[in-house]
C-alpha angles and dihedrals in degrees: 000000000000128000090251098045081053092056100031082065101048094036101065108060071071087074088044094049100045095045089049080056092063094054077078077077090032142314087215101047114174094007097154133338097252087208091073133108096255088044096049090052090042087058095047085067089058133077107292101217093045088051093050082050098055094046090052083050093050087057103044089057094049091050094044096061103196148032141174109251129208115175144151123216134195127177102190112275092332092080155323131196141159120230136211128196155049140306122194119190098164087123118334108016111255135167151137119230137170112216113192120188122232113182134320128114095274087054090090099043090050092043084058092042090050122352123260101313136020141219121226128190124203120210138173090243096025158005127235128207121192117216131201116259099253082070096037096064088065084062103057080269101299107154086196132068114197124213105201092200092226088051089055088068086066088068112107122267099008103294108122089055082066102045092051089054090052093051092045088054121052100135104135081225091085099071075057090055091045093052092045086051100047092070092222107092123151142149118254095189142271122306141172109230115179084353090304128140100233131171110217124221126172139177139161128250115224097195088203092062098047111115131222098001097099095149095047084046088049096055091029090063092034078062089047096245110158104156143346135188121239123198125179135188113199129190124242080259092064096241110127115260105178138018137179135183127188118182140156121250137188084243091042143273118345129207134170119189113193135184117197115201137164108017127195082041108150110256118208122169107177116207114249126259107278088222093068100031126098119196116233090232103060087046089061116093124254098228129012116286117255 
């Protein structure tokens, strides 16, 4: 096998990793736009005065961003981390996160690719994964991969024009929209989380019943998705505190805890030197392994 089949097959769980990172935002992004007909029909079957929260919620977080983002992240027995950092969308999505890896059976396999943990960095055209120097060296001893995001649709079955939309849209707003979209929509109560006054709405996702999302139905159910629960816990300023998510997967549950703080932080996520940056695309290979 040659030295970049070798690569092309350990680089890409990077692109997996990183886009799982940003289900810390949603791992629906961009599932409807809640402003829609059907949505708006779908909202009017939920409790009124959760739905205009949310709404109010929906704004307040476009308007904020930026926020500073903690989560932790498992997808059945494949893989669980925790992440750090911070995510800006006012504009061009940017952002710097640390993703650590914390068990799974691809732990060990990204613990080999990068250590324990790995830096991501966030930019309006791509997005750039370090890697530890064991794997570097089969790099020319590059420590970055660059993805270039119209070089992920060249990914197979579809997949890479997901994940660029992930990786495009990391607002925390989107697990609102989800919930808006979803047409169940309902308090649960008041609660403190992190000493902050939050109000708590839940709902649950039938991914049968989204609208306008065919594609995202499509790989959601190829994964064996059906539904998920979405709860979120928002602040008396509107701007989201809290959100969790709990799914089924093929592999296994899935669940995805995230803590919003600081909003309006400055995000700045530097491209990394040329000089020790590969792109994905000259790492994949020219013709199918054998």
């Amino acid at each position: 096998m040659t030295q970049h089949r070798i690569v092309a097959r350990v680089v890409p769980p990077i692109v997996v990793t990183v886009a799982l990172a940003v289900v810390t935002a949603c791992s629906f992004s961009g599932a409807s736009e809640d402003r829609s007909e059907e949505t708006r029909g779908a909202s009017h079957r939920a409790d009124a005065a959760s739905v205009a929260a949310l709404r109010a919620a929906e704004d307040a977080i476009d308007r904020a961003g930026s926020a500073r983002i903690a989560s932790t992240t498992a997808m059945g027995d494949t893989l669980s981390m925790k992440t750090d950092g911070a995510l800006g969308w006012a504009g061009a999505s940017t952002g710097k996160l640390v993703l650590t890896y914390t068990g799974g059976q691809l732990a060990e396999t990204m613990r080999e690719l990068s250590g324990t943990s790995m830096e991501a960095r966030l930019l309006p055209d791509a997005y750039y994964a370090k890697v530890g120097d064991k794997f570097a060296a089969r790099m020319h001893g590059k420590h970055w991969v660059k993805y270039a995001y119209n070089d992920l649709e060249s990914l197979p079955g579809g997949s890479g024009t997901y994940l660029k939309d992930q990786l495009q849209n990391t607002a925390p707003v989107q697990p609102v929209k989800l919930l808006l979209a979803s047409g169940d929509v309902r308090k649960v109560g008041e609660e403190k989380v992190r000493g902050e006054h939050t109000t708590h709405y839940s709902g649950t996702v039938r991914v049968a019943d989204l609208k306008g999302a065919d594609a995202l139905k499509e790989q959601l159910q190829q994964a064996g998705v059906t539904s998920e629960t979405v709860d979120l816990w928002v602040g008396d300023d509107d701007l989201l505190v809290k959100k969790v998510e709990k799914g089924e997967l093929v592999s296994g549950s899935m669940s995805s805890t995230a803590y919003y703080s600081d909003y309006g932080v400055e995000v700045s996520a530097e491209v990394p030197p040329a000089g020790d940056t590969a792109d994905f695309k000259d790492l994949m290979p020219t013709k199918p392994a054998t």
